[in-house]
N, C-alpha and C positions, 0 to 999 in steps of 0.2 A: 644655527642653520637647520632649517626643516629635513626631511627625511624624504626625499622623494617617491620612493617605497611603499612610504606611512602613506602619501598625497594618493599616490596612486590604488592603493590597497583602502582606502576613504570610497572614492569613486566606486569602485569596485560595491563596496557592502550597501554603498546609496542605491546603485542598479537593481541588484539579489534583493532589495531589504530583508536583511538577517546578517549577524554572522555567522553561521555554519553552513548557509549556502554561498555564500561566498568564499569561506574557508573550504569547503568540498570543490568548487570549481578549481580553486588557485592550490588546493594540498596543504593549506594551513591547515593545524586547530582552531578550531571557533575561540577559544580561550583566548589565544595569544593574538586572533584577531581583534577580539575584545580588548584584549590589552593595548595593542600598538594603535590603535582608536582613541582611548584613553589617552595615552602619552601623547601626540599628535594635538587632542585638546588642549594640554596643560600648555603643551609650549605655543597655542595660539592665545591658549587664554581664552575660550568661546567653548562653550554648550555646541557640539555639532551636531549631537540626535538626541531624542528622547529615547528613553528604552522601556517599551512597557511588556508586558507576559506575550503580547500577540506579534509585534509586529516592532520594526524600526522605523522613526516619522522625522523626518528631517528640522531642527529648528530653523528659525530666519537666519542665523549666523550662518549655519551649516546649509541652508537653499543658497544663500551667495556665494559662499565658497565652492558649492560644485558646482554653481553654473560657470564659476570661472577656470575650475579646474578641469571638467569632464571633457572638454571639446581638446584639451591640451594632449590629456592622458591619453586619450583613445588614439592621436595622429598619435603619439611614439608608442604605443603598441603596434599602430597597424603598420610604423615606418619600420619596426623593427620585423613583422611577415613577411612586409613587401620585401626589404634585404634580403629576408631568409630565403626568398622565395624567386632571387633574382631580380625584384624591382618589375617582371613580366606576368606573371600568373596574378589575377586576382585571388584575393582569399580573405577566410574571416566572417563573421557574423555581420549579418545587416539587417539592422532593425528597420520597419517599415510601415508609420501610421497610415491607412485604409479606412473610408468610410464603409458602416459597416455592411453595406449591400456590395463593398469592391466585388467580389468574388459573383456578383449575380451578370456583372459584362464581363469580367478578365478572368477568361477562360486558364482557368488550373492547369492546362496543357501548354500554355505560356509559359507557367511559371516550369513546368518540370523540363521544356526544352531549355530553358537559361540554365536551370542547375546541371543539364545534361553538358552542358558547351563549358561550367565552371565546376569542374568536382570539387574544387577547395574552397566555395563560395557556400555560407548558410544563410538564411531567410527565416526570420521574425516578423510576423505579418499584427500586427495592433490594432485590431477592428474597430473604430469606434466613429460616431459622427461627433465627437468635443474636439473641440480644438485645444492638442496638446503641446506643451511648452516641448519642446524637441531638447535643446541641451537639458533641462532638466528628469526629462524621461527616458535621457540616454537613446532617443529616435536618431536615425543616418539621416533617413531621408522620409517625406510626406507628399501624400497625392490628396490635392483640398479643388475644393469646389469655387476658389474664392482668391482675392490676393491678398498678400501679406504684405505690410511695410515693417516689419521687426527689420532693424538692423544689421541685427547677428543673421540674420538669412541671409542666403541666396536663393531668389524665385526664378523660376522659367516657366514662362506659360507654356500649354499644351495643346490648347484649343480655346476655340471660346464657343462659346454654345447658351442656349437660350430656354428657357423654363416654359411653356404652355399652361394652360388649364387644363384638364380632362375631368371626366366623369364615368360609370361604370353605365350602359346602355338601359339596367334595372331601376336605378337612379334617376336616370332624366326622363324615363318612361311614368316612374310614380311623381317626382316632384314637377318635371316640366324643365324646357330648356331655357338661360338663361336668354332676353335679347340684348341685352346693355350691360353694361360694369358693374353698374350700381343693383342691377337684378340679384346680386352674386349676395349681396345686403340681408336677401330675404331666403338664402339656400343655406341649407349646411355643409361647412367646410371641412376640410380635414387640413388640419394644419398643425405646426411647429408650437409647443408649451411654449408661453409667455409670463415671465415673472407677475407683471401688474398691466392691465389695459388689453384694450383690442388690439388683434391682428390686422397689419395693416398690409395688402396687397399692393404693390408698383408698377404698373404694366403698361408700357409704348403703346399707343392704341394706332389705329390703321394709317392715321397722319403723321407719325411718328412722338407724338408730345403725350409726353407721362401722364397719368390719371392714375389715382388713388379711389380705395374704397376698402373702407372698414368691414372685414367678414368676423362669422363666430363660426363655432358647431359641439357638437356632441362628442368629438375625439380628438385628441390631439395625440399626438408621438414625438419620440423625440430622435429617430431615425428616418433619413427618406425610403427605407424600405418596408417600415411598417405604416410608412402616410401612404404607398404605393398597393400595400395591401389591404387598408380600409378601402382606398379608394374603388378599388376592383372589386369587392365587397358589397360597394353599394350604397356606402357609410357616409359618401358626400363628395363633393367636387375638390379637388385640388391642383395644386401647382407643380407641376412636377418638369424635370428635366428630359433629355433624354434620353433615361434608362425607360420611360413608358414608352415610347414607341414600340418596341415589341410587343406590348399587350394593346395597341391601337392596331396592332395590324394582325394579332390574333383576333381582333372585335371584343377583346374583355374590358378597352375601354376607350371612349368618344373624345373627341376634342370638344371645347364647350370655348363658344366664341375667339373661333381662330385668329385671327385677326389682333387677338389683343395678347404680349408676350412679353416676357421680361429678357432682355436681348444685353449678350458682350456678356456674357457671364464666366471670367476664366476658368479654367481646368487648370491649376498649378501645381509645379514640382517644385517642393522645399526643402532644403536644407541647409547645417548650420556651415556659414562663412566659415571656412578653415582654407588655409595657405596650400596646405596639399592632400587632397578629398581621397580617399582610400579607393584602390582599384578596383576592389567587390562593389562601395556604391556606384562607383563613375559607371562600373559595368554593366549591374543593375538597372541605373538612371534611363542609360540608352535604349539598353534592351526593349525597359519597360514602354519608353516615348515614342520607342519607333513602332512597339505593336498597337499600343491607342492610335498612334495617327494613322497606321497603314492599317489595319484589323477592324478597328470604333469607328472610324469619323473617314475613313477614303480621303488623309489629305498626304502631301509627299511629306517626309522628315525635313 
């Protein structure tokens, strides 16, 4: 019979990678971490981490066994706050993947009225634009630009919203403005790195029927906020959502053939399929959906 303990205290050092920050959080010795890790292997019989001077890196054995354990562990820790806590108070850490311009719409005075309304609730905010494995990075919940068909999820859309072209005023003044789709052929773009081939653009045009056109350019990024600040820059036309309307209506940057849009593009709220979702995220969830719809976008909840 496994050691529930060990399963849990596995979780635990995957999250931290280490053992002595994970022993520092939980009051163990890193030693004896080390150790009931150890024993845990033998009796699965599997390599569950590699261990080198820097860092602890999960094997394939040990990436299957937490994706299957960590969504388990975490519901009986937080089932066990929520008891503590009356089953009414949310509480507990919430980890929170963000692309990494969240913070340039979702006013910080958001997040400090929610922590005001939940003192036993913490916030881990995960900036990045990759799309992260959630149970395996130990993520609650994620805000994606895009929908998910993973399984283990549950998605809710939040809006749906639509990409534009723009340009910086500097820009369409030296190079000229685009008139067609296909003009875009001959401009330089600011666009998203692509392993191998051209970037290829999708955009409804005035009739509604998609048209395609292969762009290039001089920069690429691999965040929409640093495509957002070439753009303004000068550096070339791009695609962008909208988080540029503020800089189209400061004038720092132009629309470039309005008309033509990449439209139904979700705003979704992810997180992992679990029987009973922890009251810090459910809390969070709401919080957060109700200030993009009523704050961002002026729609009801």
């Amino acid at each position: 019979m496994f050691d529930l303990n060990d399963i849990g205290l596995f979780v635990q050092v995957a999250r931290y990678g280490s053992f002595s920050e994970a022993g520092r959080r939980l009051g163990i010795p890193p030693n004896t971490v080390s150790r009931r890790i150890q024993e845990l292997e033998q009796q699965l019989g599997a390599r569950l981490m590699q261990r080198t001077t820097r860092r602890l890196v999960l094997t394939d054995a040990g990436q299957e066994f937490h994706e299957r354990c960590a969504a388990a562990v975490e519901g009986l820790r937080q089932a066990g706050e929520d008891l503590v806590a009356g089953g009414r108070m949310p509480r507990g850490l919430v980890r929170v993947a963000v692309a990494a311009d969240f913070f340039d719409f979702y006013q910080m005075e958001w997040v400090a009225e929610f922590l005001a309304e939940h003192p036993l609730v913490r916030l881990e905010f995960v900036l990045s634009d990759a799309t992260v494995d959630l149970i395996a990075e130990g993520i609650d919940v994620a805000f994606r630009g895009s929908e998910t068909h993973n399984p283990n999820y549950v998605a809710r859309r939040v809006h749906s919203q639509s990409m534009g072209l723009v340009a910086s005023p500097a820009y369409l003044a030296a190079r000229g403005t685009p008139a067609t789709l296909q003009d875009l052929a001959h401009h330089d773009c600011v666009t998203f790195p692509r392993a191998r081939g051209q970037t290829v653009w999708r955009l409804q045009g005035p009739d509604g029927v998609e048209q395609e056109v292969s762009v290039t350019g001089r920069i690429t990024a691999s965040t929409a906020q640093a495509l957002r600040k070439a753009t303004v820059a000068g550096l070339g036309i791009a695609l962008l959502p909208f988080t540029a309307l503020a800089d189209i209506a400061a004038g720092r940057l132009a629309p470039v053939l309005p008309n033509y849009r990449r439209s139904n593009i979700a705003l979704t709220v992810v997180y992992p399929d679990r029987r009973h979702l922890p009251l810090a995220v459910t809390a969070f969830v709401e919080a957060t959906v109700d200030k993009m719809r009523t704050e961002l976008f002026g729609t009801a909840s």
